[in-house]
C-alpha positions as CSV (number, residue, x, y, z in Angstrom):
1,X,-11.0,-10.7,7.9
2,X,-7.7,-10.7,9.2
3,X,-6.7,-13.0,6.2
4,X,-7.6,-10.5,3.2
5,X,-5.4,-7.6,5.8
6,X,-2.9,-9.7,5.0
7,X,-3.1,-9.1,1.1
8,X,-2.4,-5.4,2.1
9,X,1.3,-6.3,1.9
10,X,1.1,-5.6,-1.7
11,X,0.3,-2.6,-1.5
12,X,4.2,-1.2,-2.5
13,X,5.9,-1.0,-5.3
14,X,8.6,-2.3,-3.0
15,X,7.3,-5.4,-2.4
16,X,9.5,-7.8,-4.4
17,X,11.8,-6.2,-2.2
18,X,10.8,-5.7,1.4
19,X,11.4,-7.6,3.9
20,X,10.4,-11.1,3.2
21,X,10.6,-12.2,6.7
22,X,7.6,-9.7,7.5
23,X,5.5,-11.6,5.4
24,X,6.2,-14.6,8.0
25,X,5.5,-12.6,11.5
26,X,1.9,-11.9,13.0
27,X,0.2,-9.1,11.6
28,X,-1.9,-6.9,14.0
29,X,-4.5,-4.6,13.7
30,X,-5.9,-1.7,15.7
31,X,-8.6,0.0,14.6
32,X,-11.3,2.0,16.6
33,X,-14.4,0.1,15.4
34,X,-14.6,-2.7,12.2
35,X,-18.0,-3.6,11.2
36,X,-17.9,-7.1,9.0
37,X,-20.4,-9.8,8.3
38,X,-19.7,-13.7,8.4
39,X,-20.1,-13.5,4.6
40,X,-19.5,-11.7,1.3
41,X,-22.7,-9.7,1.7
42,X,-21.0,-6.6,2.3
43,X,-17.4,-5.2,3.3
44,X,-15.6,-5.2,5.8
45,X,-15.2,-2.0,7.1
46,X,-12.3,-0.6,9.8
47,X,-12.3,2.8,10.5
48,X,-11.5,5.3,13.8
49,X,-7.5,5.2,13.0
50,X,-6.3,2.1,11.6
51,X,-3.2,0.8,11.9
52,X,-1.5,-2.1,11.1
53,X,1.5,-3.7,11.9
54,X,3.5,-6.5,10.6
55,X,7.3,-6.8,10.9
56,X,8.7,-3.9,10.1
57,X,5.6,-3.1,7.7
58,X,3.4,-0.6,9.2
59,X,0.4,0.7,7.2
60,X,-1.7,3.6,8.7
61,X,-5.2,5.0,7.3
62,X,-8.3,6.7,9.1
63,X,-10.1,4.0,7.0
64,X,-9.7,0.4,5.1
65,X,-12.7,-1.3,3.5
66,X,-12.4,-4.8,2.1
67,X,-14.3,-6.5,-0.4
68,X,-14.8,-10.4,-0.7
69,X,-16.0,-12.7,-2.9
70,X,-16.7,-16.3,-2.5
71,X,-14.9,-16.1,1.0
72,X,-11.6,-14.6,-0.9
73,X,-10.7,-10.8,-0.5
74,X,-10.8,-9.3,-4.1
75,X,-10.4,-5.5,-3.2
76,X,-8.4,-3.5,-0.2
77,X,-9.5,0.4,-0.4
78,X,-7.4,2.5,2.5
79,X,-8.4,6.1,2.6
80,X,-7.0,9.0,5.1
81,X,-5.4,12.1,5.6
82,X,-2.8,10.8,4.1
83,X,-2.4,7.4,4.5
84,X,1.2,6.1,5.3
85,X,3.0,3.2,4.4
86,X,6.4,2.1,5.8
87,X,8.5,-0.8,5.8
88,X,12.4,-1.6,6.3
89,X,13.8,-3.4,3.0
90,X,15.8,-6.2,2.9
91,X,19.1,-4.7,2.2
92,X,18.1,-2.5,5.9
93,X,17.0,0.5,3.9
94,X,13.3,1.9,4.7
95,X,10.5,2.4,2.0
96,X,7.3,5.2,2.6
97,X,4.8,5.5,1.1
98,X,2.1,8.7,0.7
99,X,-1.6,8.7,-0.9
100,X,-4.5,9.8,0.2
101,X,-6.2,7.1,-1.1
102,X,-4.8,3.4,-2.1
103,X,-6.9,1.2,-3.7
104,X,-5.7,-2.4,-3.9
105,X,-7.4,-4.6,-6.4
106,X,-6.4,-8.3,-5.7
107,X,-7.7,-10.1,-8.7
108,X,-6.0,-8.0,-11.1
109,X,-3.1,-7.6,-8.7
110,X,-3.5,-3.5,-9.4
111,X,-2.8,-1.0,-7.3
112,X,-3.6,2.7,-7.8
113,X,-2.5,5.6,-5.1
114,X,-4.3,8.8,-5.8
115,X,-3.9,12.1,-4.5
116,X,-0.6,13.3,-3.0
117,X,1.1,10.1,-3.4
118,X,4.9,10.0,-3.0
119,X,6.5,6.7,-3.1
120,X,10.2,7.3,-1.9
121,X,13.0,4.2,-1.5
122,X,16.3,4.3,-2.0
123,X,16.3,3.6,-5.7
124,X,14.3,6.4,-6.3
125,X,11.3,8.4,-6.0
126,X,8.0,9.0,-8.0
127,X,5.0,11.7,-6.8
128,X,2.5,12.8,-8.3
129,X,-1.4,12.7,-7.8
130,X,-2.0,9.2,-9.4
131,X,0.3,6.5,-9.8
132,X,-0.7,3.2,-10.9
133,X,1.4,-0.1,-9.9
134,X,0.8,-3.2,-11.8
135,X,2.5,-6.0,-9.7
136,X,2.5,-8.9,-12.4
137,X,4.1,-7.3,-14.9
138,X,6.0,-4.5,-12.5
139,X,4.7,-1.9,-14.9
140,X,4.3,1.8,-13.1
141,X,2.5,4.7,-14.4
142,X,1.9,8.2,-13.2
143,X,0.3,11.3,-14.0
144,X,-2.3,11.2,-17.3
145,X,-4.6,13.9,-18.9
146,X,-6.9,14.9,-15.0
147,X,-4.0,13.0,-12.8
148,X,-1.2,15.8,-13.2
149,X,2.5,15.4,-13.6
150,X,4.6,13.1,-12.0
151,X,8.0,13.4,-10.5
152,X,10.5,11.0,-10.8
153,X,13.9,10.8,-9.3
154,X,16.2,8.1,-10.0
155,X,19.1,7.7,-7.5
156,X,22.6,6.8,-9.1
157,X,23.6,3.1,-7.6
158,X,27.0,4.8,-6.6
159,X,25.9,7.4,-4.3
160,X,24.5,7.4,-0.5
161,X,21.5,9.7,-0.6
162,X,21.1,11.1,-4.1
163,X,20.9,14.8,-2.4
């Protein structure tokens, strides 16, 4: 269980350039109950305010359900009210995140925030109520015909906070 929390990392756009050394430190999670079998049967389930820490990474949800196959985690699903995503980058900076729901798919290596997502770092910014993240190819889309507009705000390199 632990071991497919792990594969939650991914879940940023910023990951190629968050803190690598997070990916090396413990990772803990607190969560008011989980509910998990010993095999693939069914998912495991943490709910009652979950939070989880690794690093500077710190990933809060009222809800994270993972699904595995053959003993490997194929699918991370965090749901909340919103849930938040935060982690210091390697340059120092800090990277949030906003959606009420993030679904993490690991085969594909997909991940798609819906509703009230904001993904802020200091590159940039993009909101909207879907935004889809394809980490092999880097590829990010928002908006679409039901998904709304998206917002995107691309900060100058030469400037401090892009005001």
């Amino acid at each position: 269980m632990f071991l497919s929390l792990a594969l939650v990392l991914a879940l940023t756009p910023a990951l190629a350039l968050a803190r690598t050394s997070d990916r090396n430190k413990p990772m803990d999670i607190d969560a008011g109950h989980s509910d998990y079998s010993m095999d693939d049967s069914r998912p495991t389930t943490l709910s009652g305010g979950v939070i989880i820490t690794q690093g500077t990474l710190d990933i809060r949800s009222n809800q994270a359900v993972i699904t595995s196959r053959d003993g490997e985690p194929v699918r991370a699903v965090l749901t909340g009210a919103p849930v938040t995503l935060k982690q210091e980058l390697d340059d120092g900076k800090q990277m949030d995140a906003v959606a009420k729901k993030v679904d993490y798919d690991l085969k594909s290596e997909i991940v798609v925030f819906t509703g009230g997502v904001n993904i802020r770092q200091p590159s940039g910014s993009i909101a909207g109520e879907r935004v889809v993240y394809n980490m092999k190819t880097g590829q990010v889309q928002g908006g679409g015909q039901d998904a709304g507009r998206v917002k995107i705000r691309i900060i100058p390199k030469n400037t401090q906070g892009g005001g």
